[in-house]
C-alpha positions as CSV (number, residue, x, y, z in Angstrom):
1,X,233.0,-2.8,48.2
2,X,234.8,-6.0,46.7
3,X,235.2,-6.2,43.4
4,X,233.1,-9.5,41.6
5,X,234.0,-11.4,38.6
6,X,231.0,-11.5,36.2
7,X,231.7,-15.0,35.7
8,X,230.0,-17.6,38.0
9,X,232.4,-19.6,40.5
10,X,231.8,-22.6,37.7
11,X,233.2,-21.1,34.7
12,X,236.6,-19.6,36.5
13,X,237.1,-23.6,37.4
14,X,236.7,-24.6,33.8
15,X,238.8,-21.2,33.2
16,X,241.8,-22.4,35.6
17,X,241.2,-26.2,34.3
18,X,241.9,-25.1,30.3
19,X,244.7,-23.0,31.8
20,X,246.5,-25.5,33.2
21,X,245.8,-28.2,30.2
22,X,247.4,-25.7,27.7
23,X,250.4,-24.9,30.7
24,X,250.7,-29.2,30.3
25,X,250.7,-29.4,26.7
26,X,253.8,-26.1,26.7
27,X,255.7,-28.2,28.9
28,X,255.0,-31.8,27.1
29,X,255.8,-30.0,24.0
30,X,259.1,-28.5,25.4
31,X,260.2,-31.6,26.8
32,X,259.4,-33.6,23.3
33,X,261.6,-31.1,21.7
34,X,264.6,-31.5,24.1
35,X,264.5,-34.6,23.7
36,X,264.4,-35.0,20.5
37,X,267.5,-32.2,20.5
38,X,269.7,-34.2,22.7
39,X,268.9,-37.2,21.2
40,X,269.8,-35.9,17.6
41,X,273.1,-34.4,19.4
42,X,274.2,-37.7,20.7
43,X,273.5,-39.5,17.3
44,X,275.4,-37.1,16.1
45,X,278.7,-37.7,18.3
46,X,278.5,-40.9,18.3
47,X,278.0,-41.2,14.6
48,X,280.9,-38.6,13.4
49,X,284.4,-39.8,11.6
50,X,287.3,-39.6,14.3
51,X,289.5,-41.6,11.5
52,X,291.9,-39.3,9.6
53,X,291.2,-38.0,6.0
54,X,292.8,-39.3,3.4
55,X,294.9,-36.1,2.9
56,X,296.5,-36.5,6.3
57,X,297.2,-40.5,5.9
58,X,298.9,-40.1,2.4
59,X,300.9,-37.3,3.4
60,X,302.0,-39.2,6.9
61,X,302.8,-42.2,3.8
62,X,304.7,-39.4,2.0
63,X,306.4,-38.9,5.0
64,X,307.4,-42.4,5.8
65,X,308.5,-43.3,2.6
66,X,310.7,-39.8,2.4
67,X,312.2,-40.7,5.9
68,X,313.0,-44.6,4.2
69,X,311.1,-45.8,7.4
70,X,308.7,-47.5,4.7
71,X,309.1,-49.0,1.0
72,X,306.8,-46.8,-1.8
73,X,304.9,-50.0,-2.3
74,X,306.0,-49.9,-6.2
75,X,308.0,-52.7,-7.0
76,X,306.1,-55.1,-8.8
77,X,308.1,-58.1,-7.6
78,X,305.6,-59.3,-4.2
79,X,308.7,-59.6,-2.2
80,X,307.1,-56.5,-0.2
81,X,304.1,-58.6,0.3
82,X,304.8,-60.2,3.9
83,X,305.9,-58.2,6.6
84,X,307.4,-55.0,5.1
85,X,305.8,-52.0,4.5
86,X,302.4,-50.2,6.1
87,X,299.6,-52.8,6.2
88,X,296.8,-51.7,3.9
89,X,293.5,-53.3,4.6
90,X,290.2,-53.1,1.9
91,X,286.6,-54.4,2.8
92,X,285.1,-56.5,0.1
93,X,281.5,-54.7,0.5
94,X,278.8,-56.0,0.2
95,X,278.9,-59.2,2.8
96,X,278.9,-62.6,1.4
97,X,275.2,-64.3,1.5
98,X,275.0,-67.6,0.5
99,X,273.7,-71.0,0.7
100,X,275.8,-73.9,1.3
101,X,276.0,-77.7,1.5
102,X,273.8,-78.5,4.8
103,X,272.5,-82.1,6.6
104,X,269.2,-82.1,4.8
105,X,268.0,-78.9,5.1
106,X,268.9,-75.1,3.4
107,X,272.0,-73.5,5.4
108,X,272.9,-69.8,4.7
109,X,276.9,-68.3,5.3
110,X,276.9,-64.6,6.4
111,X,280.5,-62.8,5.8
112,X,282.0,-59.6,5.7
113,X,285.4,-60.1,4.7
114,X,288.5,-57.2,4.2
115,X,292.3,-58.4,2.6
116,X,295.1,-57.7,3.8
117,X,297.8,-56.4,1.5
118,X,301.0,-54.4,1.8
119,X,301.1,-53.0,-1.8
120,X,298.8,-49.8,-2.8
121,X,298.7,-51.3,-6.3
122,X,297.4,-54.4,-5.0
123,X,294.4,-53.1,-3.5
124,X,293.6,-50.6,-6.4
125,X,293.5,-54.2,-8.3
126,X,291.6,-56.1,-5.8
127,X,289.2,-53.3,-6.1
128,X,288.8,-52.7,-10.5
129,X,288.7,-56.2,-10.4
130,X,286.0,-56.6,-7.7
131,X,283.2,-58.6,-9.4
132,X,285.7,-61.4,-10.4
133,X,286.7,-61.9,-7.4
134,X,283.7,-61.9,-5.7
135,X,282.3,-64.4,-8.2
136,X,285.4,-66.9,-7.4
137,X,284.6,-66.3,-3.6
138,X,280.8,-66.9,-3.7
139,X,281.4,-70.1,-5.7
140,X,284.6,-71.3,-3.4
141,X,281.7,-70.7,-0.5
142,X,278.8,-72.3,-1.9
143,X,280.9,-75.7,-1.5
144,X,281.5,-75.1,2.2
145,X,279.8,-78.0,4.2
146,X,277.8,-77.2,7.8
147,X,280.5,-79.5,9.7
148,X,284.0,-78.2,8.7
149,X,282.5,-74.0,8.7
150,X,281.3,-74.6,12.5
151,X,284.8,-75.6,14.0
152,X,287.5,-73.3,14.3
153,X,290.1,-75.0,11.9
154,X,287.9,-75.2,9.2
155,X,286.9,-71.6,9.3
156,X,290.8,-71.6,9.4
157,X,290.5,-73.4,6.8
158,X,288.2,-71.5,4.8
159,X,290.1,-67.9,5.0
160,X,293.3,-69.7,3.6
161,X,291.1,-71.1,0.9
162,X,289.9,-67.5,0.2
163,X,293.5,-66.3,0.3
164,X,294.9,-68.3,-2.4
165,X,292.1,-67.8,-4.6
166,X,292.2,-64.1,-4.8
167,X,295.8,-64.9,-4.5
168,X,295.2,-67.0,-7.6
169,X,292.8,-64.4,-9.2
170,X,295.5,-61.7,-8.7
171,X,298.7,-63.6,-10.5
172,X,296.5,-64.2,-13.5
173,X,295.5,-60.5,-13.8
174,X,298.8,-58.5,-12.5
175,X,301.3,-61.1,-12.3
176,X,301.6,-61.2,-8.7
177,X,300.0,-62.6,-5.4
178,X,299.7,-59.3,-3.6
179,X,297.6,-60.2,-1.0
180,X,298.9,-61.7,2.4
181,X,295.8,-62.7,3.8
182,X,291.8,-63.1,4.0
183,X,290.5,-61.3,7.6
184,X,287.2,-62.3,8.1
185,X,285.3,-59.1,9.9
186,X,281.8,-61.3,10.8
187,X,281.2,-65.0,10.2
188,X,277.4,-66.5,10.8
189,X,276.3,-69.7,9.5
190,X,272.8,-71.0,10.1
């Protein structure tokens, strides 16, 4: 004799029918979590520091300047300032928002903005004296006009500006240009 189920032909559907729901669910529920997973491990790649620690770049500095390859960025004169020496470069963080001069209607200026300097002293300056100098930039950019920022030259125009007055800044407050120049990093007017 054949065995029988005691459950009608009805309820074994509904049986194999919440079977295979909960079988879905394990599989929706594993493929959420490897997603997730490999999206957190790219993130993760893609996000971590290849740059050097600072340990390694001041000891290949130490190194430099012990071979005589490099000046020790000491001397207080500036004549070190253009073209000799390892270029240092420091982002002025945060960017720049500000209104400026527009044809009848509110314009905005978007920068980020990093210096260029040759001199370790110089940028330990540029960076006690930060709120100076970004007080002298936001001003010097609030006078900008909508037609000289949206050619070339004038943008030109305005990171020379910016150079000579941190360059300005800098003489009054250690005796010494010590910047070579303004780099801008982004630049949007509207």
């Amino acid at each position: 004799m054949t065995q029988q189920n005691d459950l009608p032909e009805d309820d074994m559907i509904e049986d194999d029918g919440k079977k295979s729901r909960i079988v879905r669910m394990v599989l929706i529920g594993i493929g959420v979590a490897l997603i997730a997973g490999l999206s957190a491990g790219v993130t993760w790649f893609l996000t971590k520091s290849s740059a050097p620690s600072e340990e390694a770049i001041a000891a290949a500095a130490e190194q430099m300047v012990a071979s005589g390859q490099v000046g020790d960025g000491g001397d207080m004169s500036g004549e070190g300032a253009s073209g000799s020496g390892i270029a240092l470069y420091f982002a002025i963080e945060p960017e720049f928002v500000v209104n400026y001069k527009g044809s009848g209607r509110q314009r905005f200026l978007l920068t980020e903005i990093s210096v260029l300097s040759r001199d370790q002293l110089t940028i330990d300056a540029v960076s006690q004296h930060l709120p100076l100098i970004r007080n002298n930039l936001i001003q010097l950019l609030g006078k900008q006009s909508y037609e000289v920022l949206r050619t070339d030259k004038g943008r030109e125009q305005l990171a020379q500006d910016m150079t000579e007055n941190i360059q300005k800044t800098l003489v009054e407050l250690i005796g010494k240009p010590g910047i070579e120049r303004v780099l801008f990093r982004s630049f949007v007017i509207q």
